[in-house]
C-alpha positions in Angstrom: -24.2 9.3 13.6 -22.3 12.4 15.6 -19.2 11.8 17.4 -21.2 12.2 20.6 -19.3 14.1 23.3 -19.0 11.6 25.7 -17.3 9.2 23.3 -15.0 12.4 22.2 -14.0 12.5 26.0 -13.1 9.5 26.2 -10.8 9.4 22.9 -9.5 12.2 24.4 -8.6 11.3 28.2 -6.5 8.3 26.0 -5.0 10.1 23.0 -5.0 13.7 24.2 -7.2 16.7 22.6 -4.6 17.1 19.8 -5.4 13.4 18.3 -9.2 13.5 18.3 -10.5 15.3 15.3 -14.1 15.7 13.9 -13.6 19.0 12.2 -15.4 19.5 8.4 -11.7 20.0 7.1 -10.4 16.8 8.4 -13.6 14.9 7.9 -13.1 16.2 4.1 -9.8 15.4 4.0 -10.2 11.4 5.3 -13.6 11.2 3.1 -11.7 8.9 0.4 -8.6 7.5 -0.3 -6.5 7.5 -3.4 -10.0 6.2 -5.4 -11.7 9.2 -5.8 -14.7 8.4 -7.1 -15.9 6.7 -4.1 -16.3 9.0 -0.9 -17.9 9.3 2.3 -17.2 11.3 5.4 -15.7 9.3 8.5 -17.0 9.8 12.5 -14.2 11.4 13.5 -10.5 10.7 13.4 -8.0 9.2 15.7 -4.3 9.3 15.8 -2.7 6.9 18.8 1.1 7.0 18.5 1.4 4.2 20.9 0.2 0.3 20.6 -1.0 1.2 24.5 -3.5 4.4 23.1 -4.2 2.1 20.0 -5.9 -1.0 22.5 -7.0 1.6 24.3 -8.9 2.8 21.1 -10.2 -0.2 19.4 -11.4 -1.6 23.3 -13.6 1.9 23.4 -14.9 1.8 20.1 -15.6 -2.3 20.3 -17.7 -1.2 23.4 -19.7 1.1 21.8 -20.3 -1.2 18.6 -19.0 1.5 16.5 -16.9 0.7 13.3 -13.1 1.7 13.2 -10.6 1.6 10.2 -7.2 1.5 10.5 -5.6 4.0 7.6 -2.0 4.6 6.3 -0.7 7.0 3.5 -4.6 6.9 1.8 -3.2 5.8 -1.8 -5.2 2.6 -1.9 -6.9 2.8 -5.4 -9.6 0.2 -4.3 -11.8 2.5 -1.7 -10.4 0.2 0.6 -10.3 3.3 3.3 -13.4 4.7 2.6 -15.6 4.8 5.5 -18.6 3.0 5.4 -21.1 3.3 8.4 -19.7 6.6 9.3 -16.4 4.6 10.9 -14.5 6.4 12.8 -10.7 6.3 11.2 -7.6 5.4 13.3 -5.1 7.0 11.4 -1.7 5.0 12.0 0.6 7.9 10.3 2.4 8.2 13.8 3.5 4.8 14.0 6.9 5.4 12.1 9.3 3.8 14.1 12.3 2.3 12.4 12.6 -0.5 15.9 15.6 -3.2 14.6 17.6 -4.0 12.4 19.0 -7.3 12.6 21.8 -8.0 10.4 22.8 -11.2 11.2 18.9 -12.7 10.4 18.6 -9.8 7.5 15.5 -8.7 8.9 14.4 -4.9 9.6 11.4 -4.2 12.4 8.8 -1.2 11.5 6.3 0.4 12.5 3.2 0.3 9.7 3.7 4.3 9.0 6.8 4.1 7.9 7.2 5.0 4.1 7.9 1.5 1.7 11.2 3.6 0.4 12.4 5.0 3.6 12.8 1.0 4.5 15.9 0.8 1.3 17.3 4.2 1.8 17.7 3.0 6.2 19.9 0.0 4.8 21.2 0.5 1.4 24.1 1.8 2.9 24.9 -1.8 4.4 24.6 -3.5 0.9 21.0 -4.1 1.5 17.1 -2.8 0.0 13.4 -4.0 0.4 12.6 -5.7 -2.2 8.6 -5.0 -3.1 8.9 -1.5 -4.6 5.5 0.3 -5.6 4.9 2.6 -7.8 3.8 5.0 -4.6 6.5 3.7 -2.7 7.7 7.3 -2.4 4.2 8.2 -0.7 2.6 5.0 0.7 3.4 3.1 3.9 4.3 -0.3 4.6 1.3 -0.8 6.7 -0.9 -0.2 3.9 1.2 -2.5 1.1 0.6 -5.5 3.7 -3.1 -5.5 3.7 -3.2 -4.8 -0.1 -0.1 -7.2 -0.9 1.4 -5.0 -2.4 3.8 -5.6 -6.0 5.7 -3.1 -7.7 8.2 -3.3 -11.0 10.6 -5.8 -9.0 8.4 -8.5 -7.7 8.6 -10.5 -10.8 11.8 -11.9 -10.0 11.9 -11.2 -6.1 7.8 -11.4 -5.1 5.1 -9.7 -3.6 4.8 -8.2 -0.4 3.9 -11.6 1.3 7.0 -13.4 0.1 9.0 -10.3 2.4 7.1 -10.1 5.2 8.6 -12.9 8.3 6.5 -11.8 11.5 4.0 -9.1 12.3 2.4 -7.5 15.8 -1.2 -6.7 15.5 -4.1 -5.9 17.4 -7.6 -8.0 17.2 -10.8 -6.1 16.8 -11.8 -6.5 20.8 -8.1 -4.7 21.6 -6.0 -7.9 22.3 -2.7 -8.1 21.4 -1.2 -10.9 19.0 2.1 -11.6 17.9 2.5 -13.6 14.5 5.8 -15.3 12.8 9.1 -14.3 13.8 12.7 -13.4 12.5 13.1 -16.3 10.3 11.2 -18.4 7.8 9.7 -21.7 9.1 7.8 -20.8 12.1 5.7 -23.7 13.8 2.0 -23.7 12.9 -0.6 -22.5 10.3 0.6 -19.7 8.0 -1.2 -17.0 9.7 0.5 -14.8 8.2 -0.4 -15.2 4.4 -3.3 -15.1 5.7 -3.5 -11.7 7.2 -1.4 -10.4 4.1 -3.8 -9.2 1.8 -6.5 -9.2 4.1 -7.4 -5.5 3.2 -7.5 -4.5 7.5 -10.6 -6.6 7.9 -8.8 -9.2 10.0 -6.3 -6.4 12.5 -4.2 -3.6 12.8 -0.7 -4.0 12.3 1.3 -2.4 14.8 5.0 -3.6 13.5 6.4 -5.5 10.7 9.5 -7.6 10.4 10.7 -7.6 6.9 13.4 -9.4 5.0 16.2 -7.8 3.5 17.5 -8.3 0.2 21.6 -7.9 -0.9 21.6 -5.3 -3.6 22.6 -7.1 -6.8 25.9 -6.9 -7.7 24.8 -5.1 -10.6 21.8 -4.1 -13.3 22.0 -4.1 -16.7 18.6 -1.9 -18.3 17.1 -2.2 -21.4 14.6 -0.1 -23.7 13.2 -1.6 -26.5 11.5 0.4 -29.2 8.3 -1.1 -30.7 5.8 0.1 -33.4 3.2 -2.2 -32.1 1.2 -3.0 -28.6 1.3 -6.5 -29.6 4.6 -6.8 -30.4 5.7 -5.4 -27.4 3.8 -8.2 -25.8 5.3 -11.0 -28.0 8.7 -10.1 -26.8 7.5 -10.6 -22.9 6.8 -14.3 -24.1 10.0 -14.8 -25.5 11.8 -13.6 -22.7 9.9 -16.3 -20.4 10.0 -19.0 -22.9 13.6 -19.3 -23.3 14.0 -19.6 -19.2 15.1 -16.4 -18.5 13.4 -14.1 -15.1 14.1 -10.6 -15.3 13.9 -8.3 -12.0 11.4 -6.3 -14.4 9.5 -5.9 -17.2 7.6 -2.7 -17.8 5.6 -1.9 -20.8 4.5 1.7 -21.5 1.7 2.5 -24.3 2.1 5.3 -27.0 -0.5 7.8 -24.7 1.7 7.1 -22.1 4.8 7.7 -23.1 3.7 11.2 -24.2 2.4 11.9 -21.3 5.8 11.0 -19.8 8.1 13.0 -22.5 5.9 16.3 -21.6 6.2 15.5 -17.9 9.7 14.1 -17.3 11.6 14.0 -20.9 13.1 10.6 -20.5 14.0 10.2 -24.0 11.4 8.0 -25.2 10.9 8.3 -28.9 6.9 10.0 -29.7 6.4 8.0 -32.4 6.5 4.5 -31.1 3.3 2.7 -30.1 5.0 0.9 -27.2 7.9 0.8 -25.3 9.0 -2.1 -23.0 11.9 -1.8 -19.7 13.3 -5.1 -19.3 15.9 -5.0 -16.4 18.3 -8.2 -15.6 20.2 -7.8 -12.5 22.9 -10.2 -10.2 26.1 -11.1 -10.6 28.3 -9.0 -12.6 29.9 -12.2 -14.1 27.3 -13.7 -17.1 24.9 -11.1 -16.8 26.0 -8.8 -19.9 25.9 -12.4 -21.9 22.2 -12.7 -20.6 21.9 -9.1 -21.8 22.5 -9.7 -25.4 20.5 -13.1 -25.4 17.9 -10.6 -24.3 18.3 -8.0 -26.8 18.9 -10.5 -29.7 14.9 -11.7 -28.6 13.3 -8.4 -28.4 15.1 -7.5 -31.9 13.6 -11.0 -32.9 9.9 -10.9 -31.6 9.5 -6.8 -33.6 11.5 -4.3 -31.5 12.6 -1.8 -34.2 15.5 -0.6 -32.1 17.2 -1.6 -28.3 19.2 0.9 -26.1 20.8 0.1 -23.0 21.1 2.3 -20.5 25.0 3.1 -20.3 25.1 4.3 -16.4 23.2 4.6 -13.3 21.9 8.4 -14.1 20.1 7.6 -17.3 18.8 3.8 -15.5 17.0 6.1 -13.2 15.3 8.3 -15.8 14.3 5.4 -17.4 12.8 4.1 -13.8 11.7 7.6 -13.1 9.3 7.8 -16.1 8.0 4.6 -15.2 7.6 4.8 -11.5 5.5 8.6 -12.0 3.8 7.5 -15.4 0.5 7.7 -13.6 1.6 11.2 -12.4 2.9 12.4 -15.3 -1.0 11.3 -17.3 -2.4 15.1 -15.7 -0.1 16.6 -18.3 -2.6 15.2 -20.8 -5.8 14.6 -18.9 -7.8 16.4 -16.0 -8.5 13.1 -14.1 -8.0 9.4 -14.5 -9.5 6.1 -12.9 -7.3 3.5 -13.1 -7.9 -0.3 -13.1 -6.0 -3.5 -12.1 -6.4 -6.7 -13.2 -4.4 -9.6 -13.6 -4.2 -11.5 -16.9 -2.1 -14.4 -17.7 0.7 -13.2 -19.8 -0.4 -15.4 -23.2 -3.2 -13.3 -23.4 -1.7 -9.7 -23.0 -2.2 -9.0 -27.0 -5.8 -9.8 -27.1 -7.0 -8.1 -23.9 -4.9 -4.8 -24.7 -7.0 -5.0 -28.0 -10.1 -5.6 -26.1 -9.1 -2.6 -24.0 -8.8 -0.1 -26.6 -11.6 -1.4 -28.6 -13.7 -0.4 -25.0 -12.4 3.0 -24.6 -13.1 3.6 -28.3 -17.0 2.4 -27.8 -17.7 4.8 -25.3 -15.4 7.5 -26.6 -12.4 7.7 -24.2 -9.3 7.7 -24.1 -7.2 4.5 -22.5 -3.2 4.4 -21.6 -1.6 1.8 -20.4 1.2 1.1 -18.2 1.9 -1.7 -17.1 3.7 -4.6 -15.2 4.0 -6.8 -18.2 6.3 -9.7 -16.9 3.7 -10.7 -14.1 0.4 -9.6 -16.9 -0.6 -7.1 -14.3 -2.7 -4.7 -15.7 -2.9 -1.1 -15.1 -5.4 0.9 -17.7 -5.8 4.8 -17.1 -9.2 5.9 -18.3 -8.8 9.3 -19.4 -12.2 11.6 -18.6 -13.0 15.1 -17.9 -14.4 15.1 -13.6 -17.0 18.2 -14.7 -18.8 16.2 -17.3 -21.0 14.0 -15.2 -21.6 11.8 -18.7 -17.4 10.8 -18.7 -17.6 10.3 -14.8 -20.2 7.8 -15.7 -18.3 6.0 -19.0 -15.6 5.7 -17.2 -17.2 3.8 -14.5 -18.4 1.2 -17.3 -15.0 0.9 -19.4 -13.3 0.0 -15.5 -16.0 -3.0 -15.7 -16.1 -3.9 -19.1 -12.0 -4.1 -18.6 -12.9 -6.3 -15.5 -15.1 -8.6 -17.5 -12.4 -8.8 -19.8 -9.6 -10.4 -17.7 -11.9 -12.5 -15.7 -13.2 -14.2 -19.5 -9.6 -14.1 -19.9 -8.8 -16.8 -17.2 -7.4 -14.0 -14.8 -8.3 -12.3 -11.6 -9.8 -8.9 -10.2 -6.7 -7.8 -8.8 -2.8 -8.0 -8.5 -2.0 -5.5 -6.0 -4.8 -2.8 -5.4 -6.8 -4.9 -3.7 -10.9 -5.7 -3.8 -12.0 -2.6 -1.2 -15.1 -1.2 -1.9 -14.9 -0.8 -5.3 -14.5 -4.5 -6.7 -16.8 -6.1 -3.9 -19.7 -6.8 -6.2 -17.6 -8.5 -8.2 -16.5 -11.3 -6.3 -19.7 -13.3 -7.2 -18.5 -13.3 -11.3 -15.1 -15.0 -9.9 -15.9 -17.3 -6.8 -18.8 -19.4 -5.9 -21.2 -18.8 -2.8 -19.5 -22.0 -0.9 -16.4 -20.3 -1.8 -17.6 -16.5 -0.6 -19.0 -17.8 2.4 -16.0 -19.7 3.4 -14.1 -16.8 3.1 -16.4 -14.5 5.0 -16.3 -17.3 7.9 -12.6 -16.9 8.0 -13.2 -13.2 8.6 -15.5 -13.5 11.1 -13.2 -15.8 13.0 -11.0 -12.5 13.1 -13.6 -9.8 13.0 -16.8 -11.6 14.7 -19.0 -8.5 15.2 -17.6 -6.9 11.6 -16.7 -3.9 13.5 -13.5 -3.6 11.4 -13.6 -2.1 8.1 -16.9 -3.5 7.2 -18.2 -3.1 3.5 -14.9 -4.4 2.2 -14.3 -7.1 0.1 -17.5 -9.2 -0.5 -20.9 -8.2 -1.9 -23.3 -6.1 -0.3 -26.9 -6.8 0.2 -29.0 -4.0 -2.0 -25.4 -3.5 -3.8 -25.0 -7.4 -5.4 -28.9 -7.3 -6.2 -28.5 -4.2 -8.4 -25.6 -5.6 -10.4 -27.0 -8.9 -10.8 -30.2 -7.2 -12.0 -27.9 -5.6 -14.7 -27.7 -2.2 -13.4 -24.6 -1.4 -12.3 -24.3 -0.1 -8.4 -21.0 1.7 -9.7 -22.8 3.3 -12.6 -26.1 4.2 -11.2 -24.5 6.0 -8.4 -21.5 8.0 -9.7 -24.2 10.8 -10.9 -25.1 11.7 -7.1 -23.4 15.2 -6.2 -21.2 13.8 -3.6 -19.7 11.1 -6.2 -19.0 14.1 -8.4 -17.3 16.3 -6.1 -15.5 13.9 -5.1 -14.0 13.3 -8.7 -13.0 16.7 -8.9 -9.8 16.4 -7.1 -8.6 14.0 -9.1 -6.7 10.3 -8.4 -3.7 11.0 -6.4 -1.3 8.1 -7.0 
């Protein structure tokens, strides 16, 4: 469908000529988010910079019955911003308002375009940070870690996005206006706003966010341990929890990936070890370098062949570096990547990372790993070549077979990257129909007319048929030209 000129008009008489944008450079540009492999042009796109233009907006398009999504940063790795029924995109970049901060409730007020680090770096000078800290959190916004819920290294000890987020301003899909939650915890009524956390912007679009500050600890103590093993590595994550004690962080790194790293960013990691796992305790200065060699006493004990720590705050952030831009740093050794997420429970982290690699081997490529161990959030890279239509396609399959895998495995299709587009089929192996449906009614309450993002999150007629037929939708379409040339940029992370 063309952005007809009268509906261009009218997006224009609200936002300006400026903010309206159907061009092939921007429609390129907006045709995927940070999941590559899945693209498709939008309408047009929008940019309001007030909640005023943005009802304005969604009241227009609502009357027209066209499709609208609401789009931060773009580094979803789920498709969750992919446009589907040629949507036109509202793109919510301008909405980057620091509004409030409130010391005495330790909250801070955003807008959804403001960047997840900017939120630490506006307070950390008053003894405070956000706690949930992305990988991305350099790039992506805290808009876009809402609707995904997002994690990061740090939410094993402090939680998800959810467990930080006190109140919210969004608007509905027909342009009204609701505030949820407030300044403090314990607000009167149903817990609206779990609910919309996570919700992948099929529910609203958030206009501001209160969040809850966290002191900085009084201090970190950071630890490398040195493994010749995968499944060592993973032992010594079980022993940490067993004997009762919660890191802020525990980070395991694979032997692919820790080359990739040295060639990238020269942390210091050793080339020869198979794993290496960042455990970081932080808190009070007094009892925490006791918990430290408890710590390092269990890592030496469960097969760590040797444990550093790091001796000041430079070479902790070299360490933190290499983690946080692992993904980054995997171009150094491949041309493109497709990474997965799934959750495990953390019991079974040796026998799925075996599973894993046993996958990759079968259809000859390469898998890294990097990972959020503590939490059994699972990050494998698939390694592949975007001009050989044959890897675009195996790597499409290992994604799934890795998916089967943590779902046999008694875990879930996602910790943090959400279900978007690509996942959607999938819902079926993990939830009953009564269960889909009851979900879907609880969008509809919120999106009646599925004007709002639609194609997101549950199965697609046509789409479920195919992969219940055993042909996969994912793998019978990743040969069509678009799919390809859409792999060829890469997976921006």
């Amino acid at each position: 469908m063309p952005f007809e000129s009268n509906l261009r008009r009218e997006c224009e008489q609200i936002l300006g000529k400026e903010w309206v944008k159907d061009d092939p450079v921007t429609l390129y540009a907006y045709r995927c988010d940070g999941l590559t492999l899945y693209a498709a042009p939008p309408m047009a796109v929008v940019f309001p910079g007030t909640v005023e233009e943005l009802t304005s907006i969604v009241k227009l398009l609502n009357r027209h019955k066209i499709s609208f999504i609401a789009r931060g940063a773009g580094t979803g790795l789920s498709g969750g911003a992919v446009p589907q029924d040629k949507s036109v995109i509202i793109e919510m970049a301008r909405f980057k308002e620091v509004h409030e901060v409130d010391w005495e409730n330790r909250t801070i007020t955003v807008g959804p375009g403001v960047i997840n680090l900017r939120i630490s770096e506006h307070v950390n000078s008053e003894g405070f940070h956000y706690a949930p800290d992305p990988s991305s959190q350099k790039a992506c916004t805290i808009g876009g870690n809402l609707a995904e819920n997002s994690g990061g290294p740090h939410t094993l000890k402090y939680g998800v996005t959810v467990n930080h987020v006190l109140g919210m301003e969004i608007v509905l899909p027909d342009g009204e206006l609701v505030t949820l939650g407030g300044k403090h915890l314990g607000m009167p009524g149903p817990d609206l706003l779990g609910l919309m956390t996570g919700s992948e912007g099929t529910f609203a679009i958030i206009t501001k966010i209160i969040c809850r500050l966290t002191p900085n600890p009084e201090t970190a103590v950071t630890l490398l341990g040195i493994y010749s093993s995968v499944r060592e590595a993973c032992e010594s994550v079980s022993s940490i929890i067993r004997h009762g004690i919660i890191p802020a962080a525990m980070e395991m790194l694979d032997k692919i990936t820790i080359a990739a790293v040295e060639k990238a960013l020269k942390p210091g990691f050793p080339l020869d070890a198979e794993a290496v796992l960042i455990v970081e305790l932080d808190g009070l200065i007094d009892g925490l370098d006791d918990e430290a060699r408890v710590v390092e006493n269990l890592l030496k004990e469960s097969g760590a062949t040797e444990v550093s720590r790091a001796r000041d705050e430079s070479e902790r952030a070299k360490i933190w570096r290499a983690r946080k831009e692992a993904f980054g740093a995997i171009g150094q050794i491949s041309p493109s990547y497709y990474v997965q997420d799934g959750v495990i429970p953390r019991s079974k982290l040796p026998e799925v990372l075996d599973e894993i690699s046993n996958i990759g081997k079968k259809h000859g490529l390469t898998v890294a790993n990097v990972f959020h161990a503590g939490d059994g959030n699972l990050h494998p890279l698939i390694l592949y070549n975007y001009e050989n239509p044959e890897e675009v396609e195996k790597s499409h399959l290992i994604g799934e077979e890795i998916l089967s895998s943590c779902i046999r495995h008694g875990g879930a299709l996602s910790g943090e990257h959400g279900i978007g587009l690509e996942k959607a089929e999938w819902m079926t192996e993990l939830y009953s129909n009564d269960s889909l449906k009851n979900m879907q009614n609880v969008r509809t309450f919120f999106n009646p007319e599925n004007l709002l993002n639609p194609g997101k999150l549950f199965p697609q007629p046509g789409r479920c048929a195919e992969s219940k037929s055993g042909t996969s939708p994912k793998s019978t379409g990743v040969l069509d030209k678009t799919k390809i040339v859409a792999a060829k940029s890469g997976i921006a992370v």
